[in-house]
C-alpha positions as CSV (number, residue, x, y, z in Angstrom):
1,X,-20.8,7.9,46.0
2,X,-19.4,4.2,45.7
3,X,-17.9,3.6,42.4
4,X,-19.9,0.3,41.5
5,X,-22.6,2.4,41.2
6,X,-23.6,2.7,37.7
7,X,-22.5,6.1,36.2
8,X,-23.6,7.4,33.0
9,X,-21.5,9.6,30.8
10,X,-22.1,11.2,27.8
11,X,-19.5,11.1,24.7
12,X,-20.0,14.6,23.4
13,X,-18.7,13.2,19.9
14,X,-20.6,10.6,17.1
15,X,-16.7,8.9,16.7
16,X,-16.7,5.7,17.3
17,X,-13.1,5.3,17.5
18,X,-12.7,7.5,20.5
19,X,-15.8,6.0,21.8
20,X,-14.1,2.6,21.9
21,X,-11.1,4.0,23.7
22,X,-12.7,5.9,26.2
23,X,-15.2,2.5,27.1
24,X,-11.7,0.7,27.2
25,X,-10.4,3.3,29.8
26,X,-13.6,3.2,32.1
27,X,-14.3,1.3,34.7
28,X,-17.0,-2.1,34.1
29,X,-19.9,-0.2,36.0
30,X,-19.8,3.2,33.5
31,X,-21.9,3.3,30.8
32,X,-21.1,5.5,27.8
33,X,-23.5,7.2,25.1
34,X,-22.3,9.1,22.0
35,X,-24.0,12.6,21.2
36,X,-25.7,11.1,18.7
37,X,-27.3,8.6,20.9
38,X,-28.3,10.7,23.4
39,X,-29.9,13.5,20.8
40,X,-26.9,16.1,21.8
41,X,-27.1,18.8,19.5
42,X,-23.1,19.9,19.2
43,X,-22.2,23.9,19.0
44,X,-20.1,25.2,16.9
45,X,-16.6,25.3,18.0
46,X,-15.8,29.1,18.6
47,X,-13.0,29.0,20.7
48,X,-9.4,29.9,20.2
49,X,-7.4,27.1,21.9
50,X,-8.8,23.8,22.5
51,X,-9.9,23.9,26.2
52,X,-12.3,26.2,25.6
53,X,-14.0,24.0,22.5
54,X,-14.0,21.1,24.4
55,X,-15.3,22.9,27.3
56,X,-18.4,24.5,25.0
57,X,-18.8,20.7,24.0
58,X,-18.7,19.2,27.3
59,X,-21.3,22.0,28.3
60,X,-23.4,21.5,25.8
61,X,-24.1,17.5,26.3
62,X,-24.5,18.5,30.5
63,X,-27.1,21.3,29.4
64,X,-29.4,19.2,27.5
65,X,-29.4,16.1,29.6
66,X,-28.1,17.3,32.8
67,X,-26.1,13.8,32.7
68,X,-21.5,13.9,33.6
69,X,-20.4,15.0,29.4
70,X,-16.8,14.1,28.6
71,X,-16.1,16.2,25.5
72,X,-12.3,16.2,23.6
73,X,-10.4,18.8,21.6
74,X,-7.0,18.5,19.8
75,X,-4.5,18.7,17.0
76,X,-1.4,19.9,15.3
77,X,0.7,22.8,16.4
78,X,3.9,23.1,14.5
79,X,6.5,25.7,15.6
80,X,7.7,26.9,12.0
81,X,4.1,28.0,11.3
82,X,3.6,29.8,14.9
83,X,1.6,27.2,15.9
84,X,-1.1,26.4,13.5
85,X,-2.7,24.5,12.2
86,X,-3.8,24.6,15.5
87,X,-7.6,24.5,16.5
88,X,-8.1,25.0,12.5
89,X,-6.6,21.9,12.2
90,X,-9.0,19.4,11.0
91,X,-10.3,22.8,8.7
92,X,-6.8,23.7,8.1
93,X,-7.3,23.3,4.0
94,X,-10.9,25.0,4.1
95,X,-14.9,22.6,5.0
96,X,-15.4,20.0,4.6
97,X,-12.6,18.8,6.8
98,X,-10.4,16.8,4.0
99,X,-7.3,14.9,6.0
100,X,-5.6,14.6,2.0
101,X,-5.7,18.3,1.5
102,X,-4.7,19.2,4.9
103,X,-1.8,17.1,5.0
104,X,-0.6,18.5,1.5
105,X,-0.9,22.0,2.6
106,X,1.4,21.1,5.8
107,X,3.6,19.6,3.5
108,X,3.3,22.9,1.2
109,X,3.4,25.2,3.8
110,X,6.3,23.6,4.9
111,X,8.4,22.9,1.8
112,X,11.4,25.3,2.3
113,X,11.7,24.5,6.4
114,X,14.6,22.6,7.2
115,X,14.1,19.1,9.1
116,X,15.5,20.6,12.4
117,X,13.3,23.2,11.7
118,X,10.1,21.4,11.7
119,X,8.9,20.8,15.5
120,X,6.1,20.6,16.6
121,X,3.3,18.9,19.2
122,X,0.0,17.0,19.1
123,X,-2.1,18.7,22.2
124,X,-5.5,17.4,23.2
125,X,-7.9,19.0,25.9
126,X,-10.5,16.5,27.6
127,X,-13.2,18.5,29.4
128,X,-15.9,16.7,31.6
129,X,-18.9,18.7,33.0
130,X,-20.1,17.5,36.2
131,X,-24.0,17.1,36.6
132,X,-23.8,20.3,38.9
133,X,-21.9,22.2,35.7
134,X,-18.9,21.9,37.1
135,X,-16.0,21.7,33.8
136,X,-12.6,20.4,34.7
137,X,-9.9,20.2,31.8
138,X,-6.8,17.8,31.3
139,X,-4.4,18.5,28.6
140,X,-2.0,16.2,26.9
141,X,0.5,16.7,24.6
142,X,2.8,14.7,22.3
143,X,5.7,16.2,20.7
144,X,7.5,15.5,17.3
145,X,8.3,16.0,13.9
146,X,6.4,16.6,11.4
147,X,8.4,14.8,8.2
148,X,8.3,15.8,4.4
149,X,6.5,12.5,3.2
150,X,3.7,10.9,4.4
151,X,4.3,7.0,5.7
152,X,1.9,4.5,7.2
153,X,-1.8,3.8,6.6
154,X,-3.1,3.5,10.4
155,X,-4.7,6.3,12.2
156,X,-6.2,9.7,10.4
157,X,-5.6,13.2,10.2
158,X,-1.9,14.6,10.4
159,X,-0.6,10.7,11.5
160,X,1.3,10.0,8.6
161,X,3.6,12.7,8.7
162,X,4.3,13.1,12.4
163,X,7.1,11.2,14.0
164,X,7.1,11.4,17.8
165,X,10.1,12.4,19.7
166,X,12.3,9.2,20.1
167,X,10.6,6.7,17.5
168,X,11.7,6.1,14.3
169,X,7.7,5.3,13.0
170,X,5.0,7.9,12.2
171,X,2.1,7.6,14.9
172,X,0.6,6.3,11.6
173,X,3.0,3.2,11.2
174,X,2.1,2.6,14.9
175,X,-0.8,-0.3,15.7
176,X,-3.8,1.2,17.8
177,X,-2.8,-0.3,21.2
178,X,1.0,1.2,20.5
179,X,-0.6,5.1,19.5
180,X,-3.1,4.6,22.8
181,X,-0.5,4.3,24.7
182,X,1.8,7.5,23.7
183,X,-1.1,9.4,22.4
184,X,-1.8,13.4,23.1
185,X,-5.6,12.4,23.3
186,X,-4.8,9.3,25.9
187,X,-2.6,11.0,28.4
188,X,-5.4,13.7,28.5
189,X,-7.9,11.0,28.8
190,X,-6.5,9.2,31.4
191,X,-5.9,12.5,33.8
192,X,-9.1,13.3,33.2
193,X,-10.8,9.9,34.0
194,X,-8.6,9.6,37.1
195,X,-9.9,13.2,38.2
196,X,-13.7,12.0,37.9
197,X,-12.6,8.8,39.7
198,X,-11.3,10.5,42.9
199,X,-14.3,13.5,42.8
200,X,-17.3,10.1,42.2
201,X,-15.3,8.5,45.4
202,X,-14.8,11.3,47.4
């Protein structure tokens, strides 16, 4: 297939934030449609780690419109609590998903851990679903700290109290260009999007 032929993908997610990044990584001649736009009803996410719910995404957008679905998973694993919060992460506090109580239940959870102590990783799976149902995964992961106060008012979820390895900033003190570059969800993006690249041109 040449690749200035027009490919469609679908965006198994209504975020527009991630929709912006993903039309930013993508070539001039893709063209990208959110879940909601395209009428994808999303399942709920059963699995245990996050390649298998963003696989059951990715598969869901490729059943009902048979078009190439790019679907993401990802979130917090920190060491001291054996890896959660995990692929509860955006649920960690309870429904609806509430990034203030979430955070304060990290930061409860924990409150006796010593700094050294308190390791952990951002890890984001990117599934895409070929139109012959075909699901490959990338992973990406970004390690850190995970700090006793929250600093910085960019980004969302668990950003404010996660300091990546070798930075003195939270990935929420960071500008959006600076976090899409070091980002768990952008190295698994880009691996991802260079694996669809070689299988279109192949």
């Amino acid at each position: 297939m040449s690749n200035r032929e027009s490919t469609e993908i679908i965006l198994a997610s209504s975020n527009q934030g991630k929709l912006v990044e993903l039309r930013r990584l993508l070539p001039d001649n893709f063209t990208v449609r959110t879940a909601g736009e395209a009428r994808v009803e999303m399942p709920e996410e059963t699995g245990t780690t996050f390649a298998e719910n963003a696989t059951l995404k990715a598969l869901a957008g490729w059943r009902q419109t048979g078009t190439i679905t790019l679907a993401d998973d990802s979130g917090l694993e920190v060491d001291a609590l054996g890896g959660a919060p995990g692929v509860r992460s955006a649920r960690f506090a309870g429904e609806p998903s509430d990034d203030g109580a979430n955070n304060r239940l990290l930061l409860e959870r924990l409150r006796n851990v010593p700094e050294k102590q308190r390791t952990g990783r951002f890890r984001s799976a990117v599934a895409i679903a070929l139109r012959d149902g075909t699901v490959h995964v990338s992973e990406g992961t970004l390690d850190g700290t995970v700090l006793t106060a929250p600093r910085g008012s960019n980004g969302f979820g668990y950003d404010p109290l996660f300091q990546p390895v070798g930075m003195n900033r939270t990935l929420a003190e960071l500008s959006l260009p600076e976090k899409n570059e070091i980002s768990h969800r952008a190295r698994a993006l880009r691996a991802a999007l260079d694996w669809l690249m070689d299988h279109l041109t192949t």
